[in-house]
C-alpha positions in Angstrom: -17.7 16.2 19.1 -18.2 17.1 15.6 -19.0 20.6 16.5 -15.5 21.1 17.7 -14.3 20.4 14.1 -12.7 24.1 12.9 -11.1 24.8 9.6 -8.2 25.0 11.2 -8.2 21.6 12.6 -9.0 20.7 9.1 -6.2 22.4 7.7 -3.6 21.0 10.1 -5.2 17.3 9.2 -4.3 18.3 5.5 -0.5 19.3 6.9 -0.8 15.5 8.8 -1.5 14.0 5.4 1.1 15.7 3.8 3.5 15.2 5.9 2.6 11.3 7.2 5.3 8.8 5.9 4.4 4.8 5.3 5.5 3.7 8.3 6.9 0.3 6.1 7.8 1.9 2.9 8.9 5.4 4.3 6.9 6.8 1.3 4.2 10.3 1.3 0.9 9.6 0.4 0.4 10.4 -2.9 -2.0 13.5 -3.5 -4.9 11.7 -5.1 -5.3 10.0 -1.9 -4.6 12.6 0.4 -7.2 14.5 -1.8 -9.4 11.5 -1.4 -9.4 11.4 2.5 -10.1 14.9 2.5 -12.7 14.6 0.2 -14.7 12.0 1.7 -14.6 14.0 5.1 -15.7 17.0 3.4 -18.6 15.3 1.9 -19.6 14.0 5.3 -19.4 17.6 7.4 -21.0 19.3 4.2 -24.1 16.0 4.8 -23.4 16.7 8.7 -24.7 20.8 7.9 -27.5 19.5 5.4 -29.2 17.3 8.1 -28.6 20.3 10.9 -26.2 18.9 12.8 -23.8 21.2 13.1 -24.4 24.8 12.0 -22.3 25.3 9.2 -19.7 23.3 6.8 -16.3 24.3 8.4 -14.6 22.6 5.2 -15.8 24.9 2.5 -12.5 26.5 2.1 -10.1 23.7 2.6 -7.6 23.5 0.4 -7.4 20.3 -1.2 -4.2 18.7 -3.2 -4.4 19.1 -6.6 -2.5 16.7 -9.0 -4.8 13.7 -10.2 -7.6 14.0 -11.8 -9.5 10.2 -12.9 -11.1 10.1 -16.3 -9.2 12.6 -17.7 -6.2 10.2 -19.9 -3.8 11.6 -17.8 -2.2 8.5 -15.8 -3.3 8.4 -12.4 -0.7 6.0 -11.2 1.7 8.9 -10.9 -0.8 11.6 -9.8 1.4 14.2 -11.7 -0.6 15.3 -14.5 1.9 12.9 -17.4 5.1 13.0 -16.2 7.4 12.5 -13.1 8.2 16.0 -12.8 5.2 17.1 -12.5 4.7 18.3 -16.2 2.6 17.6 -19.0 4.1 16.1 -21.7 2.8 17.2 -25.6 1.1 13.8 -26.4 -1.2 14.2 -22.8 -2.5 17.5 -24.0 -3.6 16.4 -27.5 -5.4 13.6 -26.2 -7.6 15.7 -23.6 -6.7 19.3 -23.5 -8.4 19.5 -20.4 -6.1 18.5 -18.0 -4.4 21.7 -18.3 -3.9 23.3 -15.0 
């Protein structure tokens, strides 16, 4: 039952995610879509509490992975912000010095 959804059941779903291998490619989940699945059932408990289905939103604290942020010139293919380890590069920042973290 959706009541029985805690925020620590939502946190160890976000360990799952981070930890859950391609079972063909052997690959992690990058973080925009592990930020994505936790998003989209974050927006559904937080519509769950609107409507009065369950008393309050147990994912208002969850953590989510940060790393990938769309619209922002920042190459989202990589989900690291420019470059493959993990920094910005010089050009990135120029461009849109909002995707400073």
């Amino acid at each position: 039952a959706v009541t029985e959804i805690t925020p620590e059941s939502l946190a160890a779903y976000r360990r799952w995610l981070y930890h859950y291998r391609n079972e063909r490619t052997g690959k992690p989940l990058k973080f925009c879509t592990q930020a994505s699945y936790l998003s989209a059932v974050a927006h559904w408990l937080g519509w769950l509490a609107e409507q009065g289905w369950i008393d309050a939103d147990p994912s208002t604290d969850l953590e989510r992975p940060k790393g990938c942020r769309k619209g922002t010139g920042v190459d989202s293919r990589r989900c690291s912000g420019g470059r493959p380890d993990g920094r910005q590069d010089l050009a990135t920042l120029r461009r849109n010095p909002m995707t400073t973290r």
